[in-house]
C-alpha positions as CSV (number, residue, x, y, z in Angstrom):
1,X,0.0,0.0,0.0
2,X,1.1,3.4,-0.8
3,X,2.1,5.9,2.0
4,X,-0.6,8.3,1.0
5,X,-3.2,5.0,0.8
6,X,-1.8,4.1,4.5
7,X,-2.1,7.9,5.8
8,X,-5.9,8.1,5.0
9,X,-6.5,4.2,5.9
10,X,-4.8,5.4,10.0
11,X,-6.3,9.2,10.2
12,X,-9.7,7.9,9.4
13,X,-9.4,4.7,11.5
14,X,-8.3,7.1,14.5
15,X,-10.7,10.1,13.5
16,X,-14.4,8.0,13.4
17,X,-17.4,9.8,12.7
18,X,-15.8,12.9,11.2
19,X,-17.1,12.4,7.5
20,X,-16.6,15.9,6.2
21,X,-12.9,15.4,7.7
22,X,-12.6,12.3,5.7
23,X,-13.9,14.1,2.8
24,X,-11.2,16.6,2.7
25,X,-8.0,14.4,4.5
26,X,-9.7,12.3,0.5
27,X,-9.5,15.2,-1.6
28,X,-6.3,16.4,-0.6
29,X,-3.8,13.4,0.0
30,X,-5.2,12.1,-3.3
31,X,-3.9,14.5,-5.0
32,X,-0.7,15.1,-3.6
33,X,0.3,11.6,-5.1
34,X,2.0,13.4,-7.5
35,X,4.4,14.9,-4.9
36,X,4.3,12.8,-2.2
37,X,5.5,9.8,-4.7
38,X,8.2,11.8,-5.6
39,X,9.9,11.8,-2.2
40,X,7.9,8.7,-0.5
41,X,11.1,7.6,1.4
42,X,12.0,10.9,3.1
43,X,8.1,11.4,3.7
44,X,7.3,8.2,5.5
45,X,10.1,8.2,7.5
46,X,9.4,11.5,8.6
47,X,5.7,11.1,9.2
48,X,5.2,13.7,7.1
49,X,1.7,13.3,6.1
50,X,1.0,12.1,9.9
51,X,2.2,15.1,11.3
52,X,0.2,17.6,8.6
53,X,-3.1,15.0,8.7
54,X,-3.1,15.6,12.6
55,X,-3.8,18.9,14.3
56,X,-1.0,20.8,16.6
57,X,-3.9,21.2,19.3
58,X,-7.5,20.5,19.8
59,X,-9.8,22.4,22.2
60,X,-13.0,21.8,23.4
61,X,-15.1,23.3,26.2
62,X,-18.2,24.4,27.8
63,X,-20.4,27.3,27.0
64,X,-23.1,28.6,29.8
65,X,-25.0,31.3,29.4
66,X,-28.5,32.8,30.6
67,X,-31.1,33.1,28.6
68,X,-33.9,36.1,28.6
69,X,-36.0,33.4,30.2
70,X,-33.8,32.9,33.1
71,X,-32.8,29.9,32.0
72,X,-29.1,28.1,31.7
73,X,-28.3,27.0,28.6
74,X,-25.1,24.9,27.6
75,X,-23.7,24.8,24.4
76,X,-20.2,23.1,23.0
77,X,-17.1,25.2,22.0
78,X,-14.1,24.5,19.4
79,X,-10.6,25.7,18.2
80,X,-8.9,23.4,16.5
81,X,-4.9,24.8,16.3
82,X,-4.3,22.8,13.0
83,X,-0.6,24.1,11.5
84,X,1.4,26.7,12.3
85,X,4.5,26.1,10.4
86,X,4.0,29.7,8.1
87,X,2.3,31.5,11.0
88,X,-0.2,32.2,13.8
89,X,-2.8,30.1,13.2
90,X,-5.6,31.9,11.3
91,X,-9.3,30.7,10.4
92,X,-13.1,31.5,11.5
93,X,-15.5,31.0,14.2
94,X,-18.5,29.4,13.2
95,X,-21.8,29.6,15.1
96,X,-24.6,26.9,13.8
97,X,-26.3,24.1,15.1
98,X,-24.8,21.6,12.9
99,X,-21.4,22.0,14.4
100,X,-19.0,19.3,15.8
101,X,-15.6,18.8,16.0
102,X,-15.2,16.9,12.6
103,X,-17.0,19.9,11.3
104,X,-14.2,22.2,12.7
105,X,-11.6,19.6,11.5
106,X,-12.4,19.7,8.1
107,X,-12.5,23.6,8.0
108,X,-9.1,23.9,9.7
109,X,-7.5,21.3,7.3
110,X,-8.8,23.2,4.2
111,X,-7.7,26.5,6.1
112,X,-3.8,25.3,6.2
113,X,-4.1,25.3,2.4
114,X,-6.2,28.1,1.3
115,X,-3.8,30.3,3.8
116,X,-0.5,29.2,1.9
117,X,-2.0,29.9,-1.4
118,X,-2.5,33.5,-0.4
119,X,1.2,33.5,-0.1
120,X,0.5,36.0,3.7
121,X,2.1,34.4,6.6
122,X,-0.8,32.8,8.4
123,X,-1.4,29.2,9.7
124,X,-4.1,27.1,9.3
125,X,-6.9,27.3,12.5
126,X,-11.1,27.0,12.7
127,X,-13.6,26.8,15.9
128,X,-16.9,27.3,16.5
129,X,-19.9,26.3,18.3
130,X,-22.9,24.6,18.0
131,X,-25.1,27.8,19.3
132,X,-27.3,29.3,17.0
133,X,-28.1,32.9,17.2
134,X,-30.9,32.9,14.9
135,X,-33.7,34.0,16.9
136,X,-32.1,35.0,19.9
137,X,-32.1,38.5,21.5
138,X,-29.1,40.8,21.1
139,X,-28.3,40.2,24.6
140,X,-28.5,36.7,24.7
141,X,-25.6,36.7,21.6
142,X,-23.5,39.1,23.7
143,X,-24.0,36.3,26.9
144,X,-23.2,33.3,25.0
145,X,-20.1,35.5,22.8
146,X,-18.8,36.5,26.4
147,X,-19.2,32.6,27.7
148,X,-17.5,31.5,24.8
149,X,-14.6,33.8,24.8
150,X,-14.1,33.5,28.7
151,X,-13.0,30.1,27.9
152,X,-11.3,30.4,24.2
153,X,-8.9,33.9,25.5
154,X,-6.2,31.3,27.2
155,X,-5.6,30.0,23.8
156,X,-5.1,33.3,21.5
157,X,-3.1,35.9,20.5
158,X,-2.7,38.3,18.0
159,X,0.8,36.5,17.4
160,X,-0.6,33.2,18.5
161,X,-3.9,32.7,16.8
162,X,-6.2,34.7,15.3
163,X,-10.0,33.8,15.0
164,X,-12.2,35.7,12.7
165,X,-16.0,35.2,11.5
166,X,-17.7,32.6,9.7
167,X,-21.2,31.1,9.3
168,X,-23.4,32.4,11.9
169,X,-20.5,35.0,13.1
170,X,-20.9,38.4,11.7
171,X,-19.8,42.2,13.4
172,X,-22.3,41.7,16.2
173,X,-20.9,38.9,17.2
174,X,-17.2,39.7,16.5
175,X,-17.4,43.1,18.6
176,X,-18.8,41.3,21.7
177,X,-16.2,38.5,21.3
178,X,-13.3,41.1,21.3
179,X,-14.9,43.3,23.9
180,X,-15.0,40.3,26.2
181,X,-11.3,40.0,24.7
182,X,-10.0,43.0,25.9
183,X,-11.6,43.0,29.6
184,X,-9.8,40.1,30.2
185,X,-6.8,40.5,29.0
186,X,-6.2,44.3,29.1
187,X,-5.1,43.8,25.9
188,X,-6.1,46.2,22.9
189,X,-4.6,44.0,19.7
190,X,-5.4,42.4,16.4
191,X,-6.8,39.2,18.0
192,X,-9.6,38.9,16.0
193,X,-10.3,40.0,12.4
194,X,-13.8,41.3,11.0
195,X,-14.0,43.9,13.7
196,X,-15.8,47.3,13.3
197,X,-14.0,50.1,11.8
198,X,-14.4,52.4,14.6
199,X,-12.3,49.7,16.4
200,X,-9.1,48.0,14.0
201,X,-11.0,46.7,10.9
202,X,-10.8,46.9,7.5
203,X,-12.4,48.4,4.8
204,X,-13.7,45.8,2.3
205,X,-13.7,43.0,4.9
206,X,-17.6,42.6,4.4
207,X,-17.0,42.5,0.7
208,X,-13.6,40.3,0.4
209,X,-14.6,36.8,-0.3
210,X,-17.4,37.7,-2.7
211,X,-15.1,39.7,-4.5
212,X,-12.3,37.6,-4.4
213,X,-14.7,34.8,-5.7
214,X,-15.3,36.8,-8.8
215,X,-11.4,37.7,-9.0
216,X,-10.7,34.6,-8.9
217,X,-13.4,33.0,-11.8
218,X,-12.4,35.3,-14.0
219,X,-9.1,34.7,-14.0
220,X,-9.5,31.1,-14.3
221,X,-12.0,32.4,-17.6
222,X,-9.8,34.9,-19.1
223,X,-6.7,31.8,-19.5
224,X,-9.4,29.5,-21.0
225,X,-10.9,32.2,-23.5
226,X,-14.2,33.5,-21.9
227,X,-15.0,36.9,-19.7
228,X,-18.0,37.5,-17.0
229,X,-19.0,39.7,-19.7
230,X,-23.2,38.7,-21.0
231,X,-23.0,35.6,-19.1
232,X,-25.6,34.5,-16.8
233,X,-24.6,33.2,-13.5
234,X,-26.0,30.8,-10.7
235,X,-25.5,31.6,-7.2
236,X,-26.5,29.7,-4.0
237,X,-26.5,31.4,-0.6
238,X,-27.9,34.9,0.7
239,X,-25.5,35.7,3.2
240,X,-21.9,37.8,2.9
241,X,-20.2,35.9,0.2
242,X,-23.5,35.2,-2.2
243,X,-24.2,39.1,-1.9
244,X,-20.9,40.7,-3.1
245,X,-20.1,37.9,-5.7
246,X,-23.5,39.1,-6.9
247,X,-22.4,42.7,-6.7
248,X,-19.1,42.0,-8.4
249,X,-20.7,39.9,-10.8
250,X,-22.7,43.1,-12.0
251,X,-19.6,45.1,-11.9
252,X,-18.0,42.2,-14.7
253,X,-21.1,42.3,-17.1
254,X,-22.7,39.3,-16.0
255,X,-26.2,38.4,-15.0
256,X,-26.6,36.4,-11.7
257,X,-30.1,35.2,-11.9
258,X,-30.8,33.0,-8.4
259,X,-30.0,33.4,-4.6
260,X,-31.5,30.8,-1.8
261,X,-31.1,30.9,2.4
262,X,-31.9,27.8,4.3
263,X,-35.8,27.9,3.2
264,X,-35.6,28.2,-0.2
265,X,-34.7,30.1,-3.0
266,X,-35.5,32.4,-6.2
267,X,-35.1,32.7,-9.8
268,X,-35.2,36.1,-11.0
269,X,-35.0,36.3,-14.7
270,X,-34.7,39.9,-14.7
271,X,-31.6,39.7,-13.1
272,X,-31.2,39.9,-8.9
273,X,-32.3,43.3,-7.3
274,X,-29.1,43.3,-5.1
275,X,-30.3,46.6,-3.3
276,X,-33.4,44.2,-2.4
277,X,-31.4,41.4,-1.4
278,X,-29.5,43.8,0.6
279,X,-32.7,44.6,2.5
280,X,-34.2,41.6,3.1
281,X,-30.7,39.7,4.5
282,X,-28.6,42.0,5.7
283,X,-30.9,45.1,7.2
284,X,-34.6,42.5,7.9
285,X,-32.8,39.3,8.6
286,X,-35.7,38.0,6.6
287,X,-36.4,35.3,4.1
288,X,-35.7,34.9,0.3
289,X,-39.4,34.2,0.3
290,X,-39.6,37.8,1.6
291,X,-37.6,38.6,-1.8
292,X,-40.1,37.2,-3.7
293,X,-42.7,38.7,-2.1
294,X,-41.7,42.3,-3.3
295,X,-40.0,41.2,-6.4
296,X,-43.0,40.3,-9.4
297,X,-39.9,38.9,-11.7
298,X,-38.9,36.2,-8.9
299,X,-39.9,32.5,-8.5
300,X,-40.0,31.9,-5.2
301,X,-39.1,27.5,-4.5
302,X,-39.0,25.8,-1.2
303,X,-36.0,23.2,-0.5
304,X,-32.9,23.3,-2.8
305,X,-32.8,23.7,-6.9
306,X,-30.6,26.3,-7.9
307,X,-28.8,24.6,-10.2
308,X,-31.4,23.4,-12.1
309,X,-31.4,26.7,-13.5
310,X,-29.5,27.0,-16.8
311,X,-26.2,29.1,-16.5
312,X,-22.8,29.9,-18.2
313,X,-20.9,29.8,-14.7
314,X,-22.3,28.2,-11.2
315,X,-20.9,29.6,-7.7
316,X,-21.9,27.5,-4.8
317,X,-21.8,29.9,-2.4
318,X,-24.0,28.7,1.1
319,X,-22.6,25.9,2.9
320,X,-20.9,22.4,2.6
321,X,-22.0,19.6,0.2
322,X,-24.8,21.3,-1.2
323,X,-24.1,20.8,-4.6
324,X,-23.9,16.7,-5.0
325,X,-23.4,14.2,-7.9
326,X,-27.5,15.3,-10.0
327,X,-26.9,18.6,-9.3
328,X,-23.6,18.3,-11.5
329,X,-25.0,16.1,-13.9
330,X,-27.6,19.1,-14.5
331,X,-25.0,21.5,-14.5
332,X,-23.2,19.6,-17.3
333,X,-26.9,19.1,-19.2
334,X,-27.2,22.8,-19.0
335,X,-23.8,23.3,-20.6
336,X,-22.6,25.3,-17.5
337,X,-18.9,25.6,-18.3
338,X,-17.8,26.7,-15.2
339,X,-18.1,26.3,-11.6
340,X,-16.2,28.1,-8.3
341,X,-16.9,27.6,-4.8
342,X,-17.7,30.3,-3.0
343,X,-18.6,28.2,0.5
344,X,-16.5,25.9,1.8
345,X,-16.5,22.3,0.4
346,X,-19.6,23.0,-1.2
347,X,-19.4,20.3,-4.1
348,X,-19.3,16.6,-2.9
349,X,-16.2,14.5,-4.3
350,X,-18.6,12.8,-6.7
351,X,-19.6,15.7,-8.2
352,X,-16.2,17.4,-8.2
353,X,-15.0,14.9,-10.0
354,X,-18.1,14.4,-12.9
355,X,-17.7,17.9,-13.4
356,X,-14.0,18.1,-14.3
357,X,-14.9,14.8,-16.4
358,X,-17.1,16.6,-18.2
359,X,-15.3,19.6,-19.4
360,X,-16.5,21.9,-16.7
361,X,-13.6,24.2,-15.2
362,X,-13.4,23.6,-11.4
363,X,-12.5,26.7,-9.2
364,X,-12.0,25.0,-5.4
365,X,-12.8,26.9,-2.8
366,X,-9.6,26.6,-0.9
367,X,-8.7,29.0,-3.6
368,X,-11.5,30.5,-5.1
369,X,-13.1,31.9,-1.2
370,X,-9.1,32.8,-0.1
371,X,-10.3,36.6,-0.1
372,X,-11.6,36.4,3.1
373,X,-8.8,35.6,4.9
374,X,-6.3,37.2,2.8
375,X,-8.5,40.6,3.7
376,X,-8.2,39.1,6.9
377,X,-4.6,39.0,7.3
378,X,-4.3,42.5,6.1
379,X,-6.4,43.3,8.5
380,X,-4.1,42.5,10.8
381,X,-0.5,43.9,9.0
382,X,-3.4,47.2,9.5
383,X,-3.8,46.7,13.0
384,X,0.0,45.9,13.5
385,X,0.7,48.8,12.3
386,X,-1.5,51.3,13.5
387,X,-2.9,52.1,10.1
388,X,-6.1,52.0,8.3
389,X,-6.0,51.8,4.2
390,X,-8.4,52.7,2.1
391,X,-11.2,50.6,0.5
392,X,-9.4,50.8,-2.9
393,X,-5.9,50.0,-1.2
394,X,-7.4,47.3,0.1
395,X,-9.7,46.2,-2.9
396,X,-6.4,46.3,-5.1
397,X,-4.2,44.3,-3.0
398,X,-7.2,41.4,-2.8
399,X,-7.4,41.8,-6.6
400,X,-3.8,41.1,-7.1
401,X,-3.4,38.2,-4.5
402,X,-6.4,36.3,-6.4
403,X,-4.8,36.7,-9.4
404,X,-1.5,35.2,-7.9
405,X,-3.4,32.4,-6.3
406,X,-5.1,31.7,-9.8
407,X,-1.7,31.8,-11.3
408,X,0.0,29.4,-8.9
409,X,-2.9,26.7,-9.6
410,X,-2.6,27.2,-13.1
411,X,1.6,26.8,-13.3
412,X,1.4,23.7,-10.7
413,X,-1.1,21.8,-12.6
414,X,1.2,22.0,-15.7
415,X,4.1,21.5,-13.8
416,X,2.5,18.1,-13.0
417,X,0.9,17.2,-16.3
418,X,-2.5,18.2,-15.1
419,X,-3.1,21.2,-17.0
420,X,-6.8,22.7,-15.9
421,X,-6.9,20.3,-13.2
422,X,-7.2,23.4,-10.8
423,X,-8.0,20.9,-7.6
424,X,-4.6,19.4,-8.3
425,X,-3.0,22.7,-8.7
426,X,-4.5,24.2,-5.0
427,X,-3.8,21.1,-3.4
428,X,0.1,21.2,-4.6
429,X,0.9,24.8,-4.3
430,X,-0.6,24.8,-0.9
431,X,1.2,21.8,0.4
432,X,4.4,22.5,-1.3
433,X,5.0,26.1,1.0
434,X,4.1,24.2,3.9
435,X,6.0,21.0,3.4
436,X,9.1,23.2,3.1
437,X,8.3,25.3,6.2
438,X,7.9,22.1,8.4
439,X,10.9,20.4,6.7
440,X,13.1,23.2,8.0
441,X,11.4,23.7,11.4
442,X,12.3,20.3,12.4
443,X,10.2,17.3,14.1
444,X,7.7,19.5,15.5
């Protein structure tokens, strides 16, 4: 058996239950092969792929908290510390129901990736909880977010790790976890990125992995002949990154057509009223049935079927797996050409794979949704350095580290006699500025 073969056989022996980790440890160590059986001797006897399969640390503790009822409430809380061999670790805090600890290891796995591709010096991190602040009052959010971080404070550091947002984490939640942050520690620092302007954060933050998404597509269309430019586009998700690659996707000439929550979603033929959108998500908290409601050009559907819609590009941009093995085959059937994850993981193995089959070019989100974080880490060079950049500063240095990430993927994949096979080319890239860094650190 081959090394990478016996790597994924032992982590998911020792890791049961964790299915979206075994997705990922799959994805990843599969298509490293091409490295990895390049230097198997050196890399077996160093546990190479043991040591970068296995997080640094793992945290997990209780969350109590009152709610406006009175009552105690206890919810579970995560940081996974996954690699740190290019920097402090760096990834988000997620807040949703569905959150467990193989949840948080597949995030933080992707994360050690997607941060080396950006080229900043930032580890690979994630945490979360399995609270959900939908429905709850602001001040039950700012009792849990103090719980949370009463506990998670011992283990961070703007030169240590740095958490930022994610699903279910967005300013509100972010300024209550670094206010709790700072009366703890006494410490006014970069600890946590996404934070208000009026207190360290950036300008474009909000907007960076939408637009990064769209950075990054058109890239990847520009080296394979097409533009944004009269195409109509797909787009799952209603939240941060679904809104601004739907406003950048305007700004490119396209025409995104569809947007869904957790409910449902629409089909707008007339194109999607973004100011709308706006609204209803980020102002109302509503529905996308509420869209529909004000919006005489939408379809309003229950359930999932976005990508039944037909579309030049697809960008899955809501949560993991939600674009599976008939989704792609209707993709295909709808001559979609191309497809770039916005959300993390969001298209299954199966259909990952059918699609690049097929023709379809294949964006991965470990490269495609880097904005985020790369805004993030500028975020904190910003708060490092007591300065604040402008939105176009900041807009133009995301522009040109998409472009860079698009490039590496592209040169790795023909390196490796996998031209187009941008999966491949993430994978490598990433793994190849961390493999050095850990070679040279030592057994660590």
């Amino acid at each position: 058996m081959s090394y990478v073969d016996d790597v994924i056989a032992k982590v998911t022996k020792e890791n049961p239950g964790e299915p979206e980790f075994h997705q990922t440890l799959n994805e990843v160590l599969n298509s490293l092969r091409v490295v990895v059986e390049q230097n198997e001797e050196e890399y077996r006897r160093d546990a190479l792929l043991e040591r970068l399969a296995n997080p640094e640390r793992q945290i997990k503790f209780r969350v109590p908290w009152v709610d406006d009822n009175g009552q105690v409430q206890v919810n579970t809380g995560y940081r996974v510390q996954f690699n740190s061999a290019i920097g402090p670790y760096k990834g988000g805090l997620r807040f949703h129901p569905s959150v467990n600890i193989g949840i948080i290891k597949f995030l933080g796995f992707e994360q050690i990736f997607k941060n080396s591709l950006t080229g900043l010096p930032i580890g690979g991190g994630k945490g979360g909880s399995n609270f959900d602040p939908k429905g709850k009052s602001d001040r039950e959010v700012m009792a849990f977010c103090q719980s949370f971080m009463n506990e998670l404070y011992r283990h961070i550091g703007q030169d240590i790790d740095v958490p930022a947002g994610d699903i279910g984490v967005g300013a509100r939640e972010v300024g209550y976890l670094y206010g709790q942050y700072k009366r703890l520690t006494g410490q006014y620092e970069g600890v946590l990125t996404g934070k208000g302007l009026s207190f360290g954060g950036s300008l474009a933050r909000t907007e960076a992995t939408g637009y990064g998404l769209l950075y990054f597509t058109n890239e990847m269309l520009k080296a394979n002949g097409e533009s944004f430019e009269g195409k109509t586009v797909t787009v799952s998700g209603a939240g941060n990154v679904a809104i601004y690659a739907i406003e950048k996707a305007y700004e490119l000439g396209a025409k995104p057509v569809t947007a869904s929550d957790s409910t449902g979603w629409v089909y707008d033929p007339e194109g999607i009223d973004l100011a709308l959108l706006k609204d209803v998500k980020e102002v109302r908290r509503g529905r996308m049935s509420d869209y529909a409601a004000e919006r005489s050009s939408a379809e309003y559907h229950e359930g999932r079927g976005v990508w039944q819609i037909e579309a030049d590009v697809a960008l899955p941009c809501a949560t993991q797996n939600e674009l599976g093995i008939e989704d792609a085959k209707q993709l295909v059937a709808n001559n979609t050409f191309a497809v770039a994850e916005g959300a993390n993981m969001p298209t299954t193995l199966e259909a990952t794979k059918y699609l690049q089959d097929n023709g379809v070019l294949f964006g991965p989100a470990k490269a495609a949704n880097a904005g985020g974080v790369a805004v993030s880490a500028l975020e904190m060079s910003q708060n490092s350095e007591r300065l604040s950049w402008t939105f176009d500063e900041v807009d133009t240095m995301l522009k040109r580290i998409m472009k860079d990430i698009f490039t590496k993927l592209d040169t790795t994949s023909a390196k490796y006699d996998a031209e187009k096979d941008y999966v491949l080319g993430a994978n490598v890239a990433g793994f190849e500025r961390v493999v050095d860094a850990m070679q040279t650190q030592g057994i660590v």
